[in-house]
C-alpha positions in Angstrom: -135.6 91.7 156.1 -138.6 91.0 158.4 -141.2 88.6 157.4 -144.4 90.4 156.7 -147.3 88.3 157.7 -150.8 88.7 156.3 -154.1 87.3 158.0 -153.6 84.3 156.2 -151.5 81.9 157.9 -148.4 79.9 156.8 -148.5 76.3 157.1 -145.2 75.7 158.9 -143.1 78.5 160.4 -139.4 79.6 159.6 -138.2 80.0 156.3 -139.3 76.9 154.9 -143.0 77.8 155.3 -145.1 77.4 152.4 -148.7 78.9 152.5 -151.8 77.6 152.7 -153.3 75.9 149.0 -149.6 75.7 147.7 -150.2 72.1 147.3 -152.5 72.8 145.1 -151.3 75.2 143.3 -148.4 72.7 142.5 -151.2 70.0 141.5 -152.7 72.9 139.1 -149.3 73.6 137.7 -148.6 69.6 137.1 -152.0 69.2 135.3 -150.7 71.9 133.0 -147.7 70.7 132.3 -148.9 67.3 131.3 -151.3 68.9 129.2 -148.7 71.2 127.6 -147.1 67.9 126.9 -149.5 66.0 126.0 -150.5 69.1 122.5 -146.2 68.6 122.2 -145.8 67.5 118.6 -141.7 66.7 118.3 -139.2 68.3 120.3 -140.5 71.9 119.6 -137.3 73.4 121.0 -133.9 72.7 118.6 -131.8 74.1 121.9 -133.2 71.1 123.9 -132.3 68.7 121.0 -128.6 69.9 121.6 -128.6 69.8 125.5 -129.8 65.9 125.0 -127.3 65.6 122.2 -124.1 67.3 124.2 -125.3 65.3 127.1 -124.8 61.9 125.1 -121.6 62.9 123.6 -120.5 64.0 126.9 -121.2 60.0 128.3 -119.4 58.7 125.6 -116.4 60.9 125.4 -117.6 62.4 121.8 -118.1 65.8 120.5 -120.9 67.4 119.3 -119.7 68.3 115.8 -122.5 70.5 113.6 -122.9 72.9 116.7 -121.2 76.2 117.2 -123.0 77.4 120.1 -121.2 78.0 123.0 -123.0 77.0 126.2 -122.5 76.3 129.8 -122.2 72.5 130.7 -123.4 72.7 133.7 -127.5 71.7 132.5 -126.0 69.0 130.2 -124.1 67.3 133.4 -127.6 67.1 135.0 -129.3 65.4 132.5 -125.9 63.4 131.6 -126.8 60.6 134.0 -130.3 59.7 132.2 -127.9 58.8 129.2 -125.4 57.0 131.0 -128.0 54.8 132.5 -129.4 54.1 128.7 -126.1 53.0 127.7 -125.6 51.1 130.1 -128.4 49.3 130.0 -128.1 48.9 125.8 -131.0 51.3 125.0 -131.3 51.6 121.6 -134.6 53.5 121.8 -134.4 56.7 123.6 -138.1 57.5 123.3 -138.0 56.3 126.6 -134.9 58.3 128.2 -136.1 61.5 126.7 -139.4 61.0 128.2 -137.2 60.6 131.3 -135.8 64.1 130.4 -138.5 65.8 130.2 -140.0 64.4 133.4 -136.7 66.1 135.3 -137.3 69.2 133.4 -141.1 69.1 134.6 -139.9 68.2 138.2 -137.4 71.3 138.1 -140.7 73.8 136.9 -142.3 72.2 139.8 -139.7 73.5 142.4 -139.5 76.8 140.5 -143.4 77.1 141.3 -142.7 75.8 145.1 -139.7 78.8 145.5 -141.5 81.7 144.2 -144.5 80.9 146.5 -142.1 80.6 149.3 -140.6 84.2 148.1 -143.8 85.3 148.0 -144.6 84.4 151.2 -141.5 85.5 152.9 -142.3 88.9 151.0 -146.3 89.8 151.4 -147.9 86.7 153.2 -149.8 83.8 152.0 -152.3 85.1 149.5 -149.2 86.8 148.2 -147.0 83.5 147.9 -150.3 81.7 146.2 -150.4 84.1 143.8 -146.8 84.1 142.8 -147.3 80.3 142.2 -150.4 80.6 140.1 -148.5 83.6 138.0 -145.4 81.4 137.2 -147.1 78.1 137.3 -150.6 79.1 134.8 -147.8 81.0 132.3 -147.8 80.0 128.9 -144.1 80.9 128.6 -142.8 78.5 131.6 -146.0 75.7 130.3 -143.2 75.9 127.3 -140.2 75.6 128.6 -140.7 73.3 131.9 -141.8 70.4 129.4 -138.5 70.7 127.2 -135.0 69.8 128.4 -133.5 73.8 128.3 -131.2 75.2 130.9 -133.2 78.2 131.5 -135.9 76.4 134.5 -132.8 75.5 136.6 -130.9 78.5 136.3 -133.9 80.1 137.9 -134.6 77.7 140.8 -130.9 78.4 141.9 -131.4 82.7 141.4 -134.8 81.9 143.6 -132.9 79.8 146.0 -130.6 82.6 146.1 -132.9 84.7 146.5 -134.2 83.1 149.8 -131.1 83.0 151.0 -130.5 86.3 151.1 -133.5 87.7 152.3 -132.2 87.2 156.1 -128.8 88.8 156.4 -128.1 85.6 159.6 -124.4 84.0 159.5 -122.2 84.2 157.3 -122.8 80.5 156.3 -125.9 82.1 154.4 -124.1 84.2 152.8 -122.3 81.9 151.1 -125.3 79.1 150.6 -126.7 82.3 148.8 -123.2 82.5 146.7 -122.9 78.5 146.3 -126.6 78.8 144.7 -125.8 81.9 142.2 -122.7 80.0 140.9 -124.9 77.2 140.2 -127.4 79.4 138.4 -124.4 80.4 136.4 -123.2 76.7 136.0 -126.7 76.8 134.2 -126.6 79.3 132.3 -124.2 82.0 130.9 -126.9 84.6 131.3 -127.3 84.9 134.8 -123.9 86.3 135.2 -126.1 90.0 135.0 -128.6 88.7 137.5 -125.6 87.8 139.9 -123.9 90.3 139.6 -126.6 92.7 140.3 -127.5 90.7 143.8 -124.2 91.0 144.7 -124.2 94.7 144.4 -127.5 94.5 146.3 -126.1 92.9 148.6 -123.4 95.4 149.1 -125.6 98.0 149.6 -127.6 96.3 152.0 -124.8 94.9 154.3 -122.0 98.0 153.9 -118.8 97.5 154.8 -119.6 97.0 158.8 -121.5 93.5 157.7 -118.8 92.9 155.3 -117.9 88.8 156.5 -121.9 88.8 155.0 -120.5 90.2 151.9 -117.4 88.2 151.3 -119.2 84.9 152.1 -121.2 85.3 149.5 -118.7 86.1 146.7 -116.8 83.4 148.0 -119.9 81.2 147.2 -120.0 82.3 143.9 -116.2 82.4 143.1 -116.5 78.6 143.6 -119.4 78.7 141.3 -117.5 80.8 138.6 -114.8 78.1 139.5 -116.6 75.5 138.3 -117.8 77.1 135.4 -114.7 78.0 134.0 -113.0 74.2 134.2 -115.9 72.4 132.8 -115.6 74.8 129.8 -111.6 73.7 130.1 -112.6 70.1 129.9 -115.5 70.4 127.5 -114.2 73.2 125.2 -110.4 73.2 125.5 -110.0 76.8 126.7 
């Protein structure tokens, strides 16, 4: 796929380029945030409670005992660390380290933002990519969930990663960059098996057989990411 430039120009060329006003648009989407935190009255989100509460119990070798729910541990090793530090350092109050948290989770919306203007860019130009931003950045759905600890804001920073990575057939190496980054969506979050699966089909279609080394790079990226998946559920889970 060709880039498709508008009169507008990008600030930097290549696939990195970001247009014109994204910084601000990432400024906007901050000011929101910290406002949407700032109305938060407790955690709002009982799913985020047990991300922070599997991620503890993963530090200390414990298990999370009034929770059925099966979920992908790949979210609860990110935040992991923040806990680890806490008991390390003797935290008793974890005001502090959830406020930490949430921070990540709010850095994580940011990026979001940052990759769909890229996309957008990439797609229709640099009004295009603005607007992408501002749609994903000004929604009340994302103000929601970018301020709580949920896996859902990572899973989709690695499907637009992805996403960007496939956009330009190149070497195979992107291919399976593209693949690495689906497997880490899934890593995040069960749910994006459908929206991996359907890009790999994509994929398919686009490439053919003739491009196939394109094709197999990239389910080998995600293999690794299904990989992964599957033994932290051994370790964490049992089976």
């Amino acid at each position: 796929m060709h880039t498709i430039t508008s009169e507008e120009p990008l600030a930097e060329s290549g696939t990195d380029a970001l247009p014109r006003g994204a910084w601000f648009v990432l400024a906007l989407t901050l000011a929101f945030l910290l406002g949407s935190w700032s109305l938060l009255d407790g955690y709002q989100l009982a799913d985020s409670v047990e991300y922070m509460e599997r991620a503890q119990a993963l530090v200390r070798g414990e298990q999370v005992v009034d929770s059925i729910s099966i979920r992908s541990f790949g979210f609860v090793s990110l935040i992991a660390p923040f806990f680890l530090v806490a008991d390390w350092l003797g935290v008793e109050d974890f005001k502090t380290v959830v406020a930490l948290v949430r921070l990540f989770q709010i850095l994580l919306g940011l990026e979001l933002v940052r990759v769909c203007m890229r996309i957008g860019a990439r797609v229709a130009g640099g009004r295009a990519g603005l607007l992408a931003g501002l749609v994903i950045g000004l929604n009340p759905i994302f103000l929601q969930f970018a301020i709580s600890p949920v896996s859902g804001i990572a899973a989709a920073v690695c499907i637009g990663h992805a996403l960007l990575a496939l956009m330009d057939r190149g070497e195979p190496r992107r291919a399976f960059r593209a693949g690495l980054w689906l497997g880490g969506a899934i890593l995040m979050a069960y749910q994006t098996i459908l929206v991996a699966a359907a890009l790999v089909g994509v994929a398919l279609l686009r490439d053919r057989w003739k491009h196939r080394r394109h094709w197999l790079a990239l389910c080998g990226g995600l293999g690794i990411g299904l990989f992964a998946a599957a033994l932290l559920d051994r370790m964490c889970y049992g089976a």
